[in-house]
N, C-alpha and C positions, 0 to 999 in steps of 0.2 A: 621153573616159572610156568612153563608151558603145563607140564603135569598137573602143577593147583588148579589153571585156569580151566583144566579139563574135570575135573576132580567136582569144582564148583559150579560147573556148567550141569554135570549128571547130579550133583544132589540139589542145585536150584529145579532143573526137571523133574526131577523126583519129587519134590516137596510141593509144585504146580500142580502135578499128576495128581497127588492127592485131595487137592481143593479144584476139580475138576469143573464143578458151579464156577468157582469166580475166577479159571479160566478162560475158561468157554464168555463169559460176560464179558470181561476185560478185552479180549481180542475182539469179538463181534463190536464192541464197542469204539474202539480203536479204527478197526478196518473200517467202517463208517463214516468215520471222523476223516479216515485220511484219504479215503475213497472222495472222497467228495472235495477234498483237496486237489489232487491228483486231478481228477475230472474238468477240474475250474482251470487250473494250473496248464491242462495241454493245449485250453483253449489261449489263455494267455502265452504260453510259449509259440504257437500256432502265429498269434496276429502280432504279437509284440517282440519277441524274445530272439527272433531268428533274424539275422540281418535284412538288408532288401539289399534283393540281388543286383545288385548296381555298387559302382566304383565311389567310396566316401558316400553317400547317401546325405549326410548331416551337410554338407554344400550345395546342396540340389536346393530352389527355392521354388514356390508357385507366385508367379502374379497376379490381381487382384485389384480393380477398382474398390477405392473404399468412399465410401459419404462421410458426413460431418457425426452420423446418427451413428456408425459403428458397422452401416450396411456394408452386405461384400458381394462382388461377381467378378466372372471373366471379361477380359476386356477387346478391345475391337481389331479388326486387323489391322487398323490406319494406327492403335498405339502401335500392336507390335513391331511392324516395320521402323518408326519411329524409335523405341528403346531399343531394337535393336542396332540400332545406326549408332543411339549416341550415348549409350551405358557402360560409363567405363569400367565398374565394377562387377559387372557378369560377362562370362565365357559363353560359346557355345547355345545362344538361345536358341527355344525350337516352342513351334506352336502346336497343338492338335483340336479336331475338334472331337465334345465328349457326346456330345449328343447324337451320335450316328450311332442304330438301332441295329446294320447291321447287311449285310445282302445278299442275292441269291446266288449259290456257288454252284455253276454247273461245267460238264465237261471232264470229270475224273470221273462220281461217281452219279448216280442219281441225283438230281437234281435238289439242292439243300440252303436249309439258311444258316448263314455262321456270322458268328461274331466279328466287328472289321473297326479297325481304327483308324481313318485318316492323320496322318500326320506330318510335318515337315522333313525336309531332309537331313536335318542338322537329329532328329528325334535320337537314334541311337547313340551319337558322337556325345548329347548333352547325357546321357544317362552314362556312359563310358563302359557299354557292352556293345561285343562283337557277335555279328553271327557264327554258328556252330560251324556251318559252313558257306559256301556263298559269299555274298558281298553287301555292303550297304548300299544305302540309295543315292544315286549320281545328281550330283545338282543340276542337269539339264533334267532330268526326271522329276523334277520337282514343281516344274514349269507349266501354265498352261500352255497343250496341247504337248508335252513331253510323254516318252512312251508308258505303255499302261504296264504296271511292274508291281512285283507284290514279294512280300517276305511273310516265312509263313512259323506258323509256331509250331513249339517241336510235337506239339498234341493234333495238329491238323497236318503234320508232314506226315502221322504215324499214322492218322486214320485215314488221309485222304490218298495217301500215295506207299500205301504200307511203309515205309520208313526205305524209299529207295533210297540209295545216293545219290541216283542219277536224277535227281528230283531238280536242280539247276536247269532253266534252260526246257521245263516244262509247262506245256499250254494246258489253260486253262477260260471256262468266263466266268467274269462275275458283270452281273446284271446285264447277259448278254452282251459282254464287250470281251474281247477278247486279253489276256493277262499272261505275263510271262514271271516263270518264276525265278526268284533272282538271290535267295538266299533263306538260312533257316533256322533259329535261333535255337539258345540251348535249354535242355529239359527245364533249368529253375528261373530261366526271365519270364517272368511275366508283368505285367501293369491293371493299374485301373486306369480307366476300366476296363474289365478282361478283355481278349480280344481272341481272335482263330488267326490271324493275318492283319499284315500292315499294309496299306498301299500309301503312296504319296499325294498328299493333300493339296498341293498345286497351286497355291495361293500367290495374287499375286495384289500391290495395292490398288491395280488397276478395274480387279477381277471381281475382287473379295464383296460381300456385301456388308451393309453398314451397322450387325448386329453387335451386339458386347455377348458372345457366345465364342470365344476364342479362348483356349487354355493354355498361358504362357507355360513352361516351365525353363530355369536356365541354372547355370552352375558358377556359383561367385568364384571368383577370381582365389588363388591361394592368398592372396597378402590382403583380402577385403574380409571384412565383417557382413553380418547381417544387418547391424546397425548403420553402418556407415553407405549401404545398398539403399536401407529405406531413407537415408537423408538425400541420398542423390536424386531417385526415382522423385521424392516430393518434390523438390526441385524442377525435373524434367516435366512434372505431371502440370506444374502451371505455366506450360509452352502449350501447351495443344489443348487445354480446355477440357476436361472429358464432362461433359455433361450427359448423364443417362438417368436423373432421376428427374419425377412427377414437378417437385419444386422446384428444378433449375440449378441445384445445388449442386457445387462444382465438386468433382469427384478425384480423387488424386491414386496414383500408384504405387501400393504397400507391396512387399515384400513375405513369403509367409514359409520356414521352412518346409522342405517335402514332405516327411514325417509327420510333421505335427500336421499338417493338410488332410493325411489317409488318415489318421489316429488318434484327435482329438475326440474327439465324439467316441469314439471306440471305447480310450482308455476312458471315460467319465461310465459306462455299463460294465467296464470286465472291473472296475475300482469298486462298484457297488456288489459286487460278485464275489469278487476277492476276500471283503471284509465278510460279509455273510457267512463263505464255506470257514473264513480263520474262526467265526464267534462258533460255528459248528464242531469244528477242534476243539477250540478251549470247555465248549458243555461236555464232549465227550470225554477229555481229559480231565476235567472235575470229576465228572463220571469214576473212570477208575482211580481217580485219587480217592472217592468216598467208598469205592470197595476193598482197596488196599488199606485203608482206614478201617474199615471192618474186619477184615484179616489179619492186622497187626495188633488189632485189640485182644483178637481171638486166641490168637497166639504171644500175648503178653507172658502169662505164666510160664510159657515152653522158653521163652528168650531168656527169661530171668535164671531160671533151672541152668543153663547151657553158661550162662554169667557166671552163676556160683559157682560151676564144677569148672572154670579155669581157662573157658572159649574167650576171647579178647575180643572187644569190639570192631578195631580196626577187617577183622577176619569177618561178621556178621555183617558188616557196612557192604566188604565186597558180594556176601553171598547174595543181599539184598540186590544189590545194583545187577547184579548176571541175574537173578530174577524178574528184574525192570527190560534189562536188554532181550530177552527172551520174549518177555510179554508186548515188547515195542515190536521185533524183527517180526513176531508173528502177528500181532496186526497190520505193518506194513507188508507183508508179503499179501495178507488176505484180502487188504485194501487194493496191491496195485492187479488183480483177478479179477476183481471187481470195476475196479474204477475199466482194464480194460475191455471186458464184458459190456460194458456199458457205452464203450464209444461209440458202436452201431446208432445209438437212440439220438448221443450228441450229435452225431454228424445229421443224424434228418431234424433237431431241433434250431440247427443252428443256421443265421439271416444270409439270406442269400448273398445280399449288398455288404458283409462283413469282410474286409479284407484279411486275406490268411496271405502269411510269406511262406506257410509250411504245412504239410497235411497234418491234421489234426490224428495225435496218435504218441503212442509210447517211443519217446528217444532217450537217451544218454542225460538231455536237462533235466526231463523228468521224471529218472530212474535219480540221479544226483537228488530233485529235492522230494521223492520220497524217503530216498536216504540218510538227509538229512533231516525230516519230519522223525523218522524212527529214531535216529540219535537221540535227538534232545526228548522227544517221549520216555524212552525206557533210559536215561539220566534220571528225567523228572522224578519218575515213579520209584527208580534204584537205591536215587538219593535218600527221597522223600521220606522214608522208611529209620535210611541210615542214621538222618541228624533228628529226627524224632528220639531212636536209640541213645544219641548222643547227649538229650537234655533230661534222660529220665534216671533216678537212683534205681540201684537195686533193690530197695526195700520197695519203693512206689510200685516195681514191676511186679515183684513176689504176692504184694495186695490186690494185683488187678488178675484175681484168677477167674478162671471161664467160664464158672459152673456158677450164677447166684451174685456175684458181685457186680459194680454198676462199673460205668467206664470213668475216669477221670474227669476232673473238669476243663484239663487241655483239651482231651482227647476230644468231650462233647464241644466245644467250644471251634474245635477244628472245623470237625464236623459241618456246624450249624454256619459257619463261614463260607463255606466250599460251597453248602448248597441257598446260600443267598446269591453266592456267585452266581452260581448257574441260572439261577432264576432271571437275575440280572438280566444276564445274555440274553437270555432266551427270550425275554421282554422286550429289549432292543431288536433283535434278529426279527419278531413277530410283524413290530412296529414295522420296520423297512418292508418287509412282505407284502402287508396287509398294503403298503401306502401303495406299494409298487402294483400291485393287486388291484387295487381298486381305481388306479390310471388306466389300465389297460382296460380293465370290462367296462369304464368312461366312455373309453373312446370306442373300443366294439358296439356298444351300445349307440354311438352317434350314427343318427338315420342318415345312409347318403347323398339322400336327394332326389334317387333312382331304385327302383324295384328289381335286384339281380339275379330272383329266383325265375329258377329257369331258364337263366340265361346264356349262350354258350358264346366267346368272344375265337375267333379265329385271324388270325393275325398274319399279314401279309407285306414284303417290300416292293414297291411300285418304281423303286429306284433307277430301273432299268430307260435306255435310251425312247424304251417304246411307252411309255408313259410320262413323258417332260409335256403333256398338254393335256387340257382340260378334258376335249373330247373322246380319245385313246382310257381315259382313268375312269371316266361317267360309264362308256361302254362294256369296260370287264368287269364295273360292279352291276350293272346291267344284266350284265349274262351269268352271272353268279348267282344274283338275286332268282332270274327264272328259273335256273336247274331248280333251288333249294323251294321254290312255289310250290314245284310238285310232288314232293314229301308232304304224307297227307300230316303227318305229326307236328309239324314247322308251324306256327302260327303268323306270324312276319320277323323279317330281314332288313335289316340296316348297314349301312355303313358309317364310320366316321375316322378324320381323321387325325391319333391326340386320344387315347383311349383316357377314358379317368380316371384317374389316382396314377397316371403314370405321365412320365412330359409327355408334351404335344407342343405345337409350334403355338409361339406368341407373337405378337408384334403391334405396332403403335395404334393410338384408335384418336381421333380428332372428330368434333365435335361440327358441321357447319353453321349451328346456329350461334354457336359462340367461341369465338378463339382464343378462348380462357380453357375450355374445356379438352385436356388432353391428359392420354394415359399411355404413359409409356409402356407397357406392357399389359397387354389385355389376351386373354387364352383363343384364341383363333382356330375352330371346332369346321372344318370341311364335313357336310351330313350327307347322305339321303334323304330324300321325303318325308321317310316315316319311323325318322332316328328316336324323336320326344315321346313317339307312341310306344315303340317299341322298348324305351328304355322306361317308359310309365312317366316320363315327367312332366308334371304338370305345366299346362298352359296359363298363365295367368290375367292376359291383356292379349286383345288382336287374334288373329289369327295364326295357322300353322301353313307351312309349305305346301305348293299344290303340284301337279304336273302342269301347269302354267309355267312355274315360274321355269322359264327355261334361257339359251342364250337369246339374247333381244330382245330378252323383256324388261321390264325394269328390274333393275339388282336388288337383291331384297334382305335383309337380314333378321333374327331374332336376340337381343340379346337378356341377357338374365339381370336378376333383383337384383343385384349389386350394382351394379352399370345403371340399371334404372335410377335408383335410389340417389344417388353420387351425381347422375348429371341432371335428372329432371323431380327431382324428390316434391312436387309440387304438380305434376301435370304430367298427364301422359306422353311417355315415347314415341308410341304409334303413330305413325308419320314423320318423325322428325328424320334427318339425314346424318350420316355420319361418312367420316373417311377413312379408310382403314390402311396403313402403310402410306401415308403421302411422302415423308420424308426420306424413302428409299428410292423415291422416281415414279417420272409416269407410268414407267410400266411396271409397278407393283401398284399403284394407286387406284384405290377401289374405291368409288361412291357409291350405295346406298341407303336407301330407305326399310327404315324400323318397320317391321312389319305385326310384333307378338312381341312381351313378353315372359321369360320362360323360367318356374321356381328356380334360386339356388341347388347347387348340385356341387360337390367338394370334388373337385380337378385332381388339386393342388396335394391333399391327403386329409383324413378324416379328423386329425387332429388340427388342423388348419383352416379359416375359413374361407366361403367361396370367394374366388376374386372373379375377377370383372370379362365378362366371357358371350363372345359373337359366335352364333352360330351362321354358315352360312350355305344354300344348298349346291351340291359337286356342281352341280350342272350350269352355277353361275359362276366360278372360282376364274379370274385370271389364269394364263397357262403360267405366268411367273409365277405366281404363290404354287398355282400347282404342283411345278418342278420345283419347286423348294421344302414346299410339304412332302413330296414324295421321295426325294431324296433323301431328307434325315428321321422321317418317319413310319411309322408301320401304321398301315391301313387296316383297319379292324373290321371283321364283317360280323356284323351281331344277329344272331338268332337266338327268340325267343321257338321254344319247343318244349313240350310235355311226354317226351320221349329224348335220355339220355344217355341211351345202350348204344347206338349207331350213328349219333351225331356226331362225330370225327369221319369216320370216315365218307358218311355223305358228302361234308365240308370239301374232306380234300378231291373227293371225284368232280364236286361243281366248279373247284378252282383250276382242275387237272382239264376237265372238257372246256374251261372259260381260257385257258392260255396251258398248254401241259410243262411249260419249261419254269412256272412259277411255281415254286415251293410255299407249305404252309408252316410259317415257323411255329408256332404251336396252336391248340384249341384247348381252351380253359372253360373253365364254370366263370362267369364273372362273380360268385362268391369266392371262387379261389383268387379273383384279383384283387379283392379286398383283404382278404387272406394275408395273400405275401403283402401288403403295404403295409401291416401288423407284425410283420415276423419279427423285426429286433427285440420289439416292448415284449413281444408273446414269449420270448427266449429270457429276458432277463426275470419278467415275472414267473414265467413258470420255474424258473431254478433257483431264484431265490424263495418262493411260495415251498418248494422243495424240501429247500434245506430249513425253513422256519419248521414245517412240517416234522422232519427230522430231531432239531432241537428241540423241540415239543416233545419229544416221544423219549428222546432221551432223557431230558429235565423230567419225564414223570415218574420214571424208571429209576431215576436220582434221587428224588422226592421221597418215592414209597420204602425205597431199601432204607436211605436213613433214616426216616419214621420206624419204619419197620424191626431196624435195627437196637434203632433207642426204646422201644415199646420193649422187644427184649430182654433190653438189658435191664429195665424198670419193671418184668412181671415180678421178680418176688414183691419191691415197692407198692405195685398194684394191689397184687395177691394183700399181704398185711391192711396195706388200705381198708379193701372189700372188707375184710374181715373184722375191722372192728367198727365197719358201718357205714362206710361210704356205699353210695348207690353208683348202680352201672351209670347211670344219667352224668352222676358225676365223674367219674371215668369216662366217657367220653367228652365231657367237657375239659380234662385234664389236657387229653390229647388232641382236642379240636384247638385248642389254644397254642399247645407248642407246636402244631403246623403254621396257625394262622399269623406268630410271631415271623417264622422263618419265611413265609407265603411275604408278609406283610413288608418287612426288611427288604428282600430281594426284589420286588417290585418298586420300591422308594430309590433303590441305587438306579434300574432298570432306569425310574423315570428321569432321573437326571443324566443317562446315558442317552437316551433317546433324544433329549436336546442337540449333544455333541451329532446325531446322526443327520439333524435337520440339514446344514451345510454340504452335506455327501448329495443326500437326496436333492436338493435343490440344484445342481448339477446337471442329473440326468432328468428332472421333471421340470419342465421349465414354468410349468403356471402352478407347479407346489407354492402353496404360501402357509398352511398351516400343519403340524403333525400332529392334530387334534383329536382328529379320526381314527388316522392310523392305531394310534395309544389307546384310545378306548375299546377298539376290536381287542387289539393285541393282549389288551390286560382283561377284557372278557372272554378272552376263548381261553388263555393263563391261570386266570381263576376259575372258569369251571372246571380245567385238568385239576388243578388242588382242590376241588372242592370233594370230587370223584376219588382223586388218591385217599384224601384225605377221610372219605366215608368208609371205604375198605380198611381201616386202617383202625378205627373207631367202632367199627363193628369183630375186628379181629380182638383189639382189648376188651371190650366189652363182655367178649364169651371165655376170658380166662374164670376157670374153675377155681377159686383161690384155696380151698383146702387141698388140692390137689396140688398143687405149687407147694403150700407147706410144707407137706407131709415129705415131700423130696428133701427138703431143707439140707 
């Protein structure tokens, strides 16, 4: 057994070796096909495929205020203390907050900014991971004024303390306070959001402030449902009222698996990805189905010959199928070379905000489903061949000899199926492309309000002890701003606090002309002076910021179109008074007067419109918003400059001479901020634009061979044609026609595929309402590939010599 298999493995090699053309096609073909699988597939094994490194994962829940409208957020501390007291269906609750940007770690090495996540002390118990070594966090640690303590990750235990042991029990500060190390998790825990270190969030309901920016998560009980959680939490939710929205509309507490919280959104982009690279397989697998189709025609007479003299079918079926297996293994081999060559490009393609459980890369899944893609390939191909063999007589075979005869009407029939197929796909695949395509340069295209050329954004945490007041924060952008004056390149310096297109602090905004007028969430923008200039945005009403306006003068604010529009859509702002946070206390309560104001500008993200947004300047801010603003966010120093060779390091010498123990967490182009706020759309478009790209190329390559093929096997037909009087004109209308049939076919299935896509798409584009557009590129750029194949193809019949044909006869 073993002997034949080897027997047939050398004369199937042999017999490839010879048709060395629709080798070399068939694999290149293949590896393509499965390259581009594999490639999609590590991203999917990467975010989805790999456990999450946590005990049951599928029991973990997030909490969630929800409205009557379907709206969602986090909710407040006063709930959590609250369900945590009296939810009898969850274990182990634990809150964190996600909005902490981060802080400055000094005292190991140079002074740095890292990633940090507050969180409660229950955090690791509810995920049911232990540190590597060390200890978790002690409930008096969890306390306000409990000691300052920190767990560190095993990527920040490795860089910041070369991976001692003796790392337990070492000092440290973060944001100048001093931190004691108490434990050190293992290489594969990680969370979103990522983090370098934990420290304990200290909350207390005494303490806590009265946002809904709290991130429950907890772990249901073994004997509780998910259903029978969100009955009780409704329940619980009409004890305490939560009211957090505009209309008053009472908000209740849903339930939302862990999973499905990091990965809904996820799977709805790697789902539109998946089917893309599969419709990319299947063209390419038409592909060599329509070459193997021309090779099995080629070699009809040779089968037939090998029939008569006594070879049994059963014996031809297997040599077919080891020539399938041969031609799969070797374009799966060349595919997974490829596809690994190419991970360098995914990994810098891919959204930063993507959750991965696993580094993206070649493992064991997705060695198994190359392996599997190559099975069922070279079956398809092995078979395909075989039960062809199986429906045809030996006389039929013996008539389709190689030299002059035409193929069958199965055979063409096959054929002309296979490549309406393809066309199909490739119609559908364009369609998604194109749709996806043309969202993304939508929203590239949207102006955002501000002028970022030229602009370089340097980023800083103010979180430290020495900036919880107004005066202390005015003063180091003060002394930042003068170093950076004297750069003759710099044109002017801003600050603010809440960068755009990334959060910033929000909070309530009330109206004193009318107590109707309230907004629960309004973007709350700490500036400098000369933030609107330097960011180019226009002024539209009133005036701009002065060095007037300082502490003791009157409070003054700017706020933008929206806010205008909504409260006074009838009459100027300018002068009117607002209150900003009253309902968190006096001492967050800020009154001022409208002063300007100031065009729309997209916060929020480019895809989003502007909401409702106070500017206000540093120098007049509360020390309470202060310390709250600077605690969970990064303070941004913006310079406009016409020199961008040495602008980092200026930055960081004006922030080193302004305070040297502050670190700058990075310095960007503020085009690169707009940049990454595009990366996930910019990722899915481009690798589905890709792989349309690709099925195009293969569909044309599909296209011309079987034209080309059938043109072939029709030159004597032709040849006689000409010959008793048909014109070239008509020869190529012969030919222009049975393209334009098979063109015309495979586009009418296309279009009724493209409906079945609208559903998919409508998923990940959420203001898709029509696939009109899409369709019409897709079948315009489709038809002029046929229209091109099809001229080459038309002009190749056209120049058969047909006495010359004859005379072969």
């Amino acid at each position: 057994m073993i002997l034949a298999m080897f027997q047939d493995l050398r004369r199937a090699a042999h017999s490839l070796m010879q048709s060395r053309g629709f080798i070399w096609a068939a694999v290149i073909t293949l590896a393509l096909g499965i390259a581009s699988n594999i490639t999609v597939f590590t991203v999917i094994n990467a975010v989805l495929l790999h456990p999450l490194p946590y005990s049951h994962p599928e029991k973990l829940v997030i909490l969630h205020w929800q409205d009557k409208y379907g709206s969602q957020g986090d909710i407040s501390a006063r709930a959590f203390f609250m369900l945590k007291e009296q939810a009898s269906t969850l274990q182990n609750m634990t809150v964190i907050y996600p909005l902490g940007m981060g802080v400055n770690l000094s005292g190991v090495r140079s002074p740095e900014f890292v990633k940090t996540l507050r969180v409660s002390q229950d955090f690791f118990r509810t995920l049911d991971v232990a540190p590597l070594f060390g200890r978790d966090f002690l409930p008096e640690e969890d306390r306000p004024g409990g000691a300052p303590v920190a767990i560190l990750s095993y990527a920040a235990w490795q860089h910041n303390f070369n991976g001692d042991d003796r790392v337990i029990g070492s000092q440290f500060r973060i944001n100048s306070e001093g931190y004691t190390v108490v434990g050190v998790m293992p290489k594969q825990f990680h969370f979103y959001p990522e983090a370098d270190l934990w420290v304990p969030l200290k909350l207390s309901p005494t303490t806590a402030d009265t946002g809904s920016d709290y991130r429950v998560i907890a772990r249901l009980k073994d004997a509780s449902s998910l259903e029978q959680s969100r009955l009780e939490l409704q329940s619980l939710s009409g004890r305490f009222g939560l009211t957090y929205l505009a209309d008053s509309a009472k908000a209740i507490v849903v339930p939302q698996s862990f999973p499905d919280f990091l990965f809904s959104d996820v799977r709805k982009g790697l789902a539109i990805l998946s089917s893309a690279v599969f419709l990319v397989l299947m063209i390419g697998c038409t592909n060599v189905a329509i070459l193997c189709l021309v090779r099995a025609s080629a070699r009809s007479h040779e089968i037939a010959v090998r029939v008569a003299l006594g070879s049994n079918r059963p014996r031809l079926a297997r040599f077919f199928l080891t020539e399938g297996i041969l031609i799969g293994a070797s374009g799966s081999l060349v595919g997974i070379i490829l596809a690994k060559e190419s991970t360098p490009l995914v990994l810098r393609l891919l959204p930063a905000d993507l959750p991965l459980n696993a580094s993206v890369g070649i493992d064991w899944r997705v060695l198994l489903f190359a392996a599997t893609l190559s099975c069922l390939t070279s079956v398809f191909f092995g078979l395909a061949p075989a039960l062809k063999l199986s429906h045809i007589h030996l006389g039929e075979m013996l008539q389709l000899a190689p030299r002059g005869g035409t193929s069958s009407p199965k055979q063409a029939r096959t054929g002309r199926i296979l490549i309406s197929a393809q066309i199909a796909l490739t119609l559908v695949l364009l369609t998604g492309a194109s749709l996806l395509l043309q969202d993304f340069l939508h929203v590239h295209e949207v102006k955002p309000g501000f002028d970022p050329r030229n602009v370089f954004v340097a980023q800083i945490s103010l979180a430290s002890k020495n900036y919880r007041a107004t005066e202390p924060t005015q003063r180091l952008v003060e002394k930042i701003r003068e170093q950076l004056q004297r750069v003759p390149h710099i044109e002017a310096i801003s600050s603010v606090n809440g960068l755009p297109l990334e959060k910033g602090l929000n909070l309530p905004l009330y109206s004193v002309d009318s107590p109707t007028q309230i907004e629960h969430v309004v973007e709350y923008r700490i500036v400098s002076s000369d933030y609107l200039g330097v960011m180019k945005i226009p002024l539209i009403g009133g005036r701009n910021f002065s060095p007037s306006d300082v502490p003791g003068s009157e409070p003054v604010a700017i706020v933008n179109q929206t806010l205008a529009r909504r409260w006074w859509p009838d009459t100027s702002p300018v002068g009117r008074f607002v209150n900003i946070a009253r309902e968190a206390g006096p001492q967050f309560s800020d009154l001022r007067q409208v002063i300007g104001v100031a065009a729309d500008i997209h916060e929020a993200g480019l895809e989003k419109p502007a909401p409702p947004t106070v500017f206000v300047p540093v120098t007049q801010v509360p020390d309470n918003i202060t310390a709250l603003a600077n605690q969970w966010f990064l303070t941004s120093i913006m310079v406009r400059s016409s020199d961008s060779k040495s602008i980092s390091e200026e930055i960081h010498s004006a922030v080193s001479s302004a305070d040297p123990d502050l670190p700058v967490s990075s310095v960007r182009p503020l085009t690169q901020v707009i940049s990454e706020s595009l990366a996930r759309q910019r990722f899915y478009a481009f690798l589905v634009s890709s792989f349309g790209g690709l099925a195009l190329l293969l569909t044309a390559v599909g296209l011309y061979g079987l034209l080309s093929y059938q043109v072939g096997l029709r030159t004597r037909e032709i040849a006689v044609r000409m010959a008793v009087g048909a014109t070239r004109a008509k020869v190529v209308m012969l030919t222009t026609a049975q393209a334009a049939r098979l063109v015309a076919t495979g586009m009418l299935l296309g279009l009724i595929g493209a409906f079945f896509l609208r559903r998919l798409i409508q998923k990940v584009l959420p203001g898709f309402t029509s696939i009109s557009s899409g369709l019409l590129l897709a079948a315009f750029i489709l038809g002029t590939v046929a229209v091109i194949v099809t001229f080459a193809l038309t002009v190749r019949a056209a120049s058969i010599q047909p006495m010359k044909i004859l005379r072969q006869g």
